[in-house]
Every structure is written in C-alpha cells, then in structure tokens.
N, C-alpha and C positions, 0 to 999 in steps of 0.2 A: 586314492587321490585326496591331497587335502582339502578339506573345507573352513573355509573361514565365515563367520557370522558378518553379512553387509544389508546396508537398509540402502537403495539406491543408490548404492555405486557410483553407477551411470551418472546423474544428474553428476556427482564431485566431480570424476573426470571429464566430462563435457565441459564442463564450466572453465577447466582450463584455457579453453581454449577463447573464451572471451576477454581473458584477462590482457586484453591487447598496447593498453600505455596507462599510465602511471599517473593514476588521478589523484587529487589535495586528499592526504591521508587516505583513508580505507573507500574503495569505490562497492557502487554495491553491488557488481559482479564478486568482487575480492569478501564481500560478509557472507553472499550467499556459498562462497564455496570454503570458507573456512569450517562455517557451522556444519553443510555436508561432507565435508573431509570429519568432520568428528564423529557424522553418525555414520559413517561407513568404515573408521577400526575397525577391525574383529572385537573388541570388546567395548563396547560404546556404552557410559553411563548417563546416556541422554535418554530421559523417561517418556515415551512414547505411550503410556496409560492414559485411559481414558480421563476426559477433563471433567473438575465436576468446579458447580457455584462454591464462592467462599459465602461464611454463614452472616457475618456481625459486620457491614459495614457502620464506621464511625460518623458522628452527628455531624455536619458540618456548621462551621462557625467562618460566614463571609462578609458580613455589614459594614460596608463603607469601603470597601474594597475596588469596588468596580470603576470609579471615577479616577482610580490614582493607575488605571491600566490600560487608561485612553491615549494614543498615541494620536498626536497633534498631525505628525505628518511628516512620512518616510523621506529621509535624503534623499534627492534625484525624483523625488515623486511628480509625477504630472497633477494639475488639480482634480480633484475627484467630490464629490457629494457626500457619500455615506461614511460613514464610522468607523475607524479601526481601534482595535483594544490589542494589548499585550502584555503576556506578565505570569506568575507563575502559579499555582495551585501546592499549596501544601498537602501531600499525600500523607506522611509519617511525619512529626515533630517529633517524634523521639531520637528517631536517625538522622534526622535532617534531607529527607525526599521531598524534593518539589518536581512538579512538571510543567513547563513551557508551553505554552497556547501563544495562535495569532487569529485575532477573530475577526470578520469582516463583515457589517451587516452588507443589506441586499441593494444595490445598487441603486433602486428605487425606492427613495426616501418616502414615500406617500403609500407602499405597498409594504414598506419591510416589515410593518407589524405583523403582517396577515401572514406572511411566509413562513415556512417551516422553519428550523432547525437542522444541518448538515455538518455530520460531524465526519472529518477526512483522516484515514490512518496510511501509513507509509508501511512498507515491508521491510525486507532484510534475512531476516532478525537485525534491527538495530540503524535506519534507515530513517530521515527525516523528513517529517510533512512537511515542515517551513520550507527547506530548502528544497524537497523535491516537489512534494502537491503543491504548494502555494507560490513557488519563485518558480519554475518551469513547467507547471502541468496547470491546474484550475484558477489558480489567485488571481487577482484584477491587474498584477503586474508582472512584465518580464523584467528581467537584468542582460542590460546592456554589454556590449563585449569591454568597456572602459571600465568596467567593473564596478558602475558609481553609478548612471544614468539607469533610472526603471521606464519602463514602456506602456501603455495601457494595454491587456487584454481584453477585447473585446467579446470574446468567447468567457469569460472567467463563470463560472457557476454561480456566484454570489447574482447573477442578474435572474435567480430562480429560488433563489435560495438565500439562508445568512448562513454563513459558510464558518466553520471552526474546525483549526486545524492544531494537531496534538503530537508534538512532540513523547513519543516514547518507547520504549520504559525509561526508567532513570539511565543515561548517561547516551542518551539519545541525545543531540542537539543543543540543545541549550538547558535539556533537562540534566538535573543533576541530584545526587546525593553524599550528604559531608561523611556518609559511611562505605569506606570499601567493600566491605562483602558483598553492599547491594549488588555490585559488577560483578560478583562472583558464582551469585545466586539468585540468577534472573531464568524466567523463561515462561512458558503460557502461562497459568495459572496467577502467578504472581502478575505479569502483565493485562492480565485481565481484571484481575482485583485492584491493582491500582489503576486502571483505566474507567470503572465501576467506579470510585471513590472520586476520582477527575470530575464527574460526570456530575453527580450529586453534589460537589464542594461548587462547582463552576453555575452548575442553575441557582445557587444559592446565592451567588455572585450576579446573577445575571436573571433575577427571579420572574421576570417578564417574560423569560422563555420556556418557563416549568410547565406550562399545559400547551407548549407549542406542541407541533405534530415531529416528531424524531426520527431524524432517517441517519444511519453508520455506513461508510461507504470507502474505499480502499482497494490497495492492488496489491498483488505479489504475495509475499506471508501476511500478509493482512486478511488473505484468505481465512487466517487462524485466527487474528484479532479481531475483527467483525462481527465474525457469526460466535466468538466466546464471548464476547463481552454483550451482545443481544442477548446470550443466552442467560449471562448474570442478571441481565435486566428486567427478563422473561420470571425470574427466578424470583427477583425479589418483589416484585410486583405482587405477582400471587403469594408469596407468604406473606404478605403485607394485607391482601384481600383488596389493595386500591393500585391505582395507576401511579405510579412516583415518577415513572418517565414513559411518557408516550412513543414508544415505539413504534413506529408505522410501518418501518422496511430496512433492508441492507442492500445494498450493490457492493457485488467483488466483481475486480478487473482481471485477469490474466490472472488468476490466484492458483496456491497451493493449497489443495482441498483435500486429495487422497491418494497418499505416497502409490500406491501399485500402479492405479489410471494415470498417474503423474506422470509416471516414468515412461510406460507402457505407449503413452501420445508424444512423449518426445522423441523415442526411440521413430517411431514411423512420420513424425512432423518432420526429422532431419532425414529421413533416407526419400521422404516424396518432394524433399525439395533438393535433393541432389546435395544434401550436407556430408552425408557418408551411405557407401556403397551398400544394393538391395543384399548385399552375398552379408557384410555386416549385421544389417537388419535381420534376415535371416537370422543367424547365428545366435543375435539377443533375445529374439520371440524363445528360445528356449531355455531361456535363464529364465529361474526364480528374482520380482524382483519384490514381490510382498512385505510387508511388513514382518521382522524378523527371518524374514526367509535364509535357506542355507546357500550359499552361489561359488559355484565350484571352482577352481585355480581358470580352468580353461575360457569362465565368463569375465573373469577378473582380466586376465589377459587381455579379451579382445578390448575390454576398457581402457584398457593404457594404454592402446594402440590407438586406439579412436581421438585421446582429445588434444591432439595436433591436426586431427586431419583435416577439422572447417576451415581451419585458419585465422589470418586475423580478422576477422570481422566484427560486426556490430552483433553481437546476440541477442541484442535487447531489441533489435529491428533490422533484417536480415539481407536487405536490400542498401541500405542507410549507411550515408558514407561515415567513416571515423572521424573523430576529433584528431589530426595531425598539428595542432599548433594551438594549445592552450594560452598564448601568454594574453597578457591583456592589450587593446590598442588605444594612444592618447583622445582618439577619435573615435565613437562607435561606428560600430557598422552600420550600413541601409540595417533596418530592423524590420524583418514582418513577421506577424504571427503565423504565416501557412508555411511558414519554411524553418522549421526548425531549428537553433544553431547549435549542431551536434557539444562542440567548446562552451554549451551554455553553463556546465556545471563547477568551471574556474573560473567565471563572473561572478558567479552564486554565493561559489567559497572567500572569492574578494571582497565581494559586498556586505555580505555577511561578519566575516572579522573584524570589519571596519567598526571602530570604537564610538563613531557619531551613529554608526548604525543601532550599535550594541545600544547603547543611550536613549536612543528616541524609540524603541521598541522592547524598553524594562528588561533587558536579557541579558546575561552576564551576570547577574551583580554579585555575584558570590568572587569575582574574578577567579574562574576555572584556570589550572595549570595547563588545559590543552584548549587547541582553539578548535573552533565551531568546525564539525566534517558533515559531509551528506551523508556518511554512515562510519556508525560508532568505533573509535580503536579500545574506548572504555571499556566495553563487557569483554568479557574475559571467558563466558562459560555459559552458555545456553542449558540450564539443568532441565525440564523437561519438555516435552511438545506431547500434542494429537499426531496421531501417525494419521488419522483421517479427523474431517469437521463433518461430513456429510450427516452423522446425527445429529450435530447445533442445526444443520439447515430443516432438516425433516422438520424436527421441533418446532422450528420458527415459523416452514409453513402451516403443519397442525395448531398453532396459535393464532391464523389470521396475519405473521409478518407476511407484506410483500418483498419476494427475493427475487432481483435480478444478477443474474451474472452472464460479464459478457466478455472479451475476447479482441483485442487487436489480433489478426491474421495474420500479420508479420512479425511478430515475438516469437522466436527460437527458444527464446526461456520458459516460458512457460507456456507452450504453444495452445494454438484453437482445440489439436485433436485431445490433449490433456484433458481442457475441460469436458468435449462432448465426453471422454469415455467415460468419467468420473461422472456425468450426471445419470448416464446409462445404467452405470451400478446402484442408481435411486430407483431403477424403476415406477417413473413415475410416466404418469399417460398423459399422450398428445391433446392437446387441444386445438392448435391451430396448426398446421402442417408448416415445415420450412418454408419461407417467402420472403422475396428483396424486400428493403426499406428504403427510403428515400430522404435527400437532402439537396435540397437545390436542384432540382430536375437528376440526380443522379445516383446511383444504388450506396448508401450507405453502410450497408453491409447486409446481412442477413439474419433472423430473427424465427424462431420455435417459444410457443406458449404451452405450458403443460396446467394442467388442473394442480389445484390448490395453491395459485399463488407465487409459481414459478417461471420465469423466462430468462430464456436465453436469448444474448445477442451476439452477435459479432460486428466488427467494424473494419471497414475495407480501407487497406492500407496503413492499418496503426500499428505499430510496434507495443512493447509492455509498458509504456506509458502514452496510453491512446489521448490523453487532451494533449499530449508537448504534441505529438505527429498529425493528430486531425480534432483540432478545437473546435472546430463549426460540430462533427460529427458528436465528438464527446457532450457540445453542449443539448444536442437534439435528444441525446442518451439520457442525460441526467434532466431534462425539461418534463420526456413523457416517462420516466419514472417517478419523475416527485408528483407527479400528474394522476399516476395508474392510466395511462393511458396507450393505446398503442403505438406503437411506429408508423410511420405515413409510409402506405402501400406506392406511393407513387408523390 
C-alpha cells in the first residue's frame, strides 16, 4: 500500500466544506484551508520545528509620534468619550515593513489610566484584527449593513480594558511591506519577532503604558501568536534581568494549540454532532494523525469522501444561519448587538475601503495596489509553524502568566473537544472540578481551574468568534480574566 507523508489531512478536507459562498477576496475559511492544503502534500516544506526567541530586538525611536495617530472621529461614528489612535509602526526601515494598529482607550475616561493594556491578535494565518476583533467581535463599534453607518457596542472590551488591536504579519490588512519576499517568507517565528518589535516601538509611542499590567489575547491561529510572542517577551525580560513589558496573562479562543488533540476533537466534535457518520468516525480513530505521522491511501480516502458531506453550513458556528445576500442596503438594517448579522463581513470590506475611512484612520498611505480583505491574498507561503504551542503555555504558566483558554461550543472549526484533548495532553491537575458559570441569571457556559494558573472556559452558544455570537458573555470572560477572578457560580 502506498504511503503518503500528511500533517492533518482531515482539518484540509473538512474545511472544504465550509467554503460555502464567495466572500470580498480571501474569506478565512478559504486562508485556513489553503495553508492546510499545503501542509498536507506529501512533501510539505512548512517547518513544523520547534520555536525558539529571536536574539537582538532593535532600539526603538517614537517621539512625537503619538499625536499625529489620533483619529478625530470614524465616518458614521456615534459620539463617544474615549480616544481612538491609528497608524502604523515601523518594524524593518531597511525593507520598508510597517504594521497597522487601531487603538482604543477604555471607555471610562476617569478610570482608563488605572486599566490595563489588551492587546487582540486575529488568526488565519493572515486574518485581520481591525476588520475581524475590532469591526465584528470586541471594538466599541459595529458596521452597519449601508456599509457607512457604525453602531455602538455596548459589550465592546475596551469598558475593562484600553484595547489595541494589531494587524499582522506584513500584508495583513492594512499592514504592509515595500518588499516582496516579506509575502514570501512569512510565518511563526518571523511573526512573532515582528510582533515583539510592534510591541516595544508602540510603548515607546504610547509610553504611559510601559508599566501598565499586559495581557495578549486572540482566537484561531492566534493560538500560535499569543502564547509566541509571551514567550519572546518572557525571554527578553529575563535576559534583560528587568521587566520591559509586564506580562500579566494570554487568553486564546477557540485556538490551534496541538496538531494531533486538534484533529483527534474534530474528528469526534463532527460525528457527536451528527456532521458525519459514527461508522466514519470510527474508521478515522485509526488513522495516524500526529505530527509527521505516515496515513495510508485508505485514511486519505475516507477524507475525500467526508468534505461534502456537512454540507453547506456555517462551520464557524454550526447551528447559525448563512450569509445568503451580501450586498449592501441604502437603509440599514434594525441593528442589534445579540443577533449577529451573519452578512456582517461585506459591511466591514465596504466600510473599510472607503477612502474617507482610509483617511481618518492614517491607513493606506502607501496606496496599496490591492484593497483592504479580512484575510490576506498577499502572502503567498507560510514558511514555518509549531506543530504544537503547548510548551509556550507550560512556560508561561511556570512563570506566574495567567492563562486562560476558552471555547465557543458551537465552532466546528475548532471545536470545545479539540481544546479539552489538547489541555489533557498537559497533564496538568484539577483544582476546581467542572461547574456552570453565570450571566444574567443563566449558565454561561462551563469552566475547570487547574493549579498553576490555568483555566478553562467554555461559552454556551458561541461559535469561533465568541464576542460577534454572545458579547454579554464574551464580556463577563474577559472582565474576570483581567480581574483573576472567577466566573460567577450562579
């Protein structure tokens, strides 16, 4: 029998099946399964080696910077109080790499001093905070179906936090570089270091926030950006002998953490929820699906046969209806925050290109030959990843970070069971037994506390972007996390 060399298979072909209509440029169903179409060749030169710190970040140079990236106030915006900034970070001047921020102090002007720092990363590979965390999931605003009018969110995290959100790697979003290869030769390591050098140019910029308290926090492949880029931080901190950025904690969402548990929870999330057949399931429990693992013609098979059979649905929330009619309407819609509007991501891509927008929010100004997508047609080549993060997280608990990771229940993409298996392979010991949580008199999801700084949450009823689906809950998440504090039993 032949053998072919596959790193989850499954995940590529599954994912077909979500590719259900044809969203502005690259949707991030369509990023996520290009990149695992790549690593499941039989010969894949996607570097799966362990990650390590880069050595020599550079000095940064910000003075006078910070007041020329205050944006006055977004077209369509409602009145608001607090401060917003926008604009770019020079990572490389040699090549010409900048990265794109939009930053939003904390909604209470008389407290935002005292608040932490929150910085939001997007997955993909190649996926946008702006347009995803901050226009549809946590930011103080939605976008309208008119493609022009924003909304206030009243759940937005900025009312806990000053919230900063990061376009990247280069050719992320608004982020950009005047050299091609960057697109060529992007992937962990280098996104980590220049998300490391973001970080130190941008406090540098914004120096009032250099002994705030630091907390990293993100969904999806951001599983990989979070806990790398803590771990840079972790890194340099100690060879430094002083604190340069106060790390406090990470939250990951629905993350990719460790290729085998990944797969291994999707396989059994899609057959317990009637996605495909127990006799399927079966059949995949005996595939190899580990990292380099060898997977035989007959597992490959039943992969190709599998990703038609969900159908068209939402994969990203599996109950949740489709976006059937993208266009824009001269009228918005009734607009409310507890009802998500599946069509919200062709608002997003509207509002977003729009050139008064570009303007009042310092982006653009290179004028880019392609226009703004919610995830990147730029990169071209993912060169290496972590096939697991699970030792960034150990680390970070062995250092005092607090880590929470938690879990919409109705994400097929990266489902609940993914994460339990993958934190099981931590072996790490209970502290507080599973137990509901509450919000508003009603179970918010469900919550496990392990010794040294670890929990787990889930949340009842969110798909893989748990603040667009349940923003009351998402905010109670991120309130007693910045908190250290528990979930309300009741």
């Amino acid at each position: 029998m032949e053998i072919k060399k596959t790193q989850i298979l499954l995940l590529s072909a599954l994912l077909l099946s979500s590719l259900v209509l044809k969203t502005p440029g690259k949707s991030c169903s369509e990023a996520d399964y290009q990149f695992f179409k790549a690593k499941s060749k039989p010969v894949s030169n996607i570097d799966i080696s362990h990650f390590t710190a880069f050595k020599k970040p550079p000095e940064p140079i910000q003075e006078g910077l910070k007041e020329k990236d205050i944006i006055h106030k977004l077209p369509g915006q409602p009145p608001v109080s607090f401060k917003q900034y926008g604009g770019y970070i020079t990572i490389n001047a040699t090549v010409g790499r900048a990265l794109y921020y939009y930053f939003t102090e904390a909604q209470d002007t008389m407290v935002a001093k005292d608040l932490p720092l929150l910085l939001w990363l997007a997955g993909g590979p190649g996926c946008s905070s702006l347009g995803i965390g901050a226009m549809q999931e946590l930011g103080p605003f939605r976008v309208g179906s008119d493609g022009k009018t924003l909304y206030k969110n009243q759940y937005a995290w900025n009312h806990v936090a000053n919230v900063l959100f990061l376009e990247s790697p280069a050719g992320v979003g608004f982020s950009y570089s005047n050299t091609t290869s960057d697109f060529m030769k992007v992937g962990d390591r280098k996104t980590a270091a220049d998300n490391y050098i973001f970080i130190l140019n941008w406090l540098e910029r914004f120096p009032e926030y250099k002994n705030r308290d630091f907390y990293i926090a993100g969904e999806s492949y951001a599983g990989h950006y979070v806990p790398q880029l803590a771990h840079n931080i972790v890194y340099h901190n100690k060879k430094a002998n002083r604190t340069i950025i106060n790390l406090k904690g990470i939250l990951v969402g629905n993350a990719l953490i460790n290729d085998e548990t990944d797969t291994l929870g999707l396989i059994d999330y899609f057959a317990s929820h009637a996605l495909i057949s127990s006799e399927s399931s079966r059949k995949l429990h005996n595939c190899n699906f580990s990292s380099n693992a060898e997977t035989s013609d007959e597992c490959h098979d039943i992969v190709k046969k599998l990703k038609n059979v969900a159908g068209n649905i939402n994969i990203y929330n599996i109950y949740y209806p489709l976006c059937l009619d993208g266009n824009l309407t001269s009228i918005p819609k009734r607009f409310s925050i507890m009802e998500f509007d599946p069509c919200t991501v062709y608002y997003v891509y509207s509002y977003l290109n729009l050139p008064v927008v570009q303007e009042a929010i310092h982006a653009n100004v290179t004028k880019l030959y392609y226009d703004w997508q919610p995830c990147s047609e730029v990169l071209k080549h993912w060169e290496d990843r972590s096939s697991t993060v699970l030792p960034f997280i150990q680390e970070l608990m062995e250092n005092g970070v607090r880590v929470w990771i938690f879990s919409g229940d109705v994400d097929g993409r990266m489902p609940v069971t993914s994460t339990q298996y993958s934190i099981e392979v931590m072996n790490v010991t209970t502290l507080n037994p599973w137990h509901a949580w509450y919000r508003d008199g009603e179970v918010g999801g469900y919550v496990q506390e392990y010794r040294d700084n670890l929990t787990f949450v889930t949340v009842r009823g969110a798909g893989h972007e748990v603040p667009s689906y349940k923003p009351d809950r998402a905010l109670s998440l991120v309130s007693n996390f910045i908190a250290g504090t528990p979930l309300p039993k009741q």
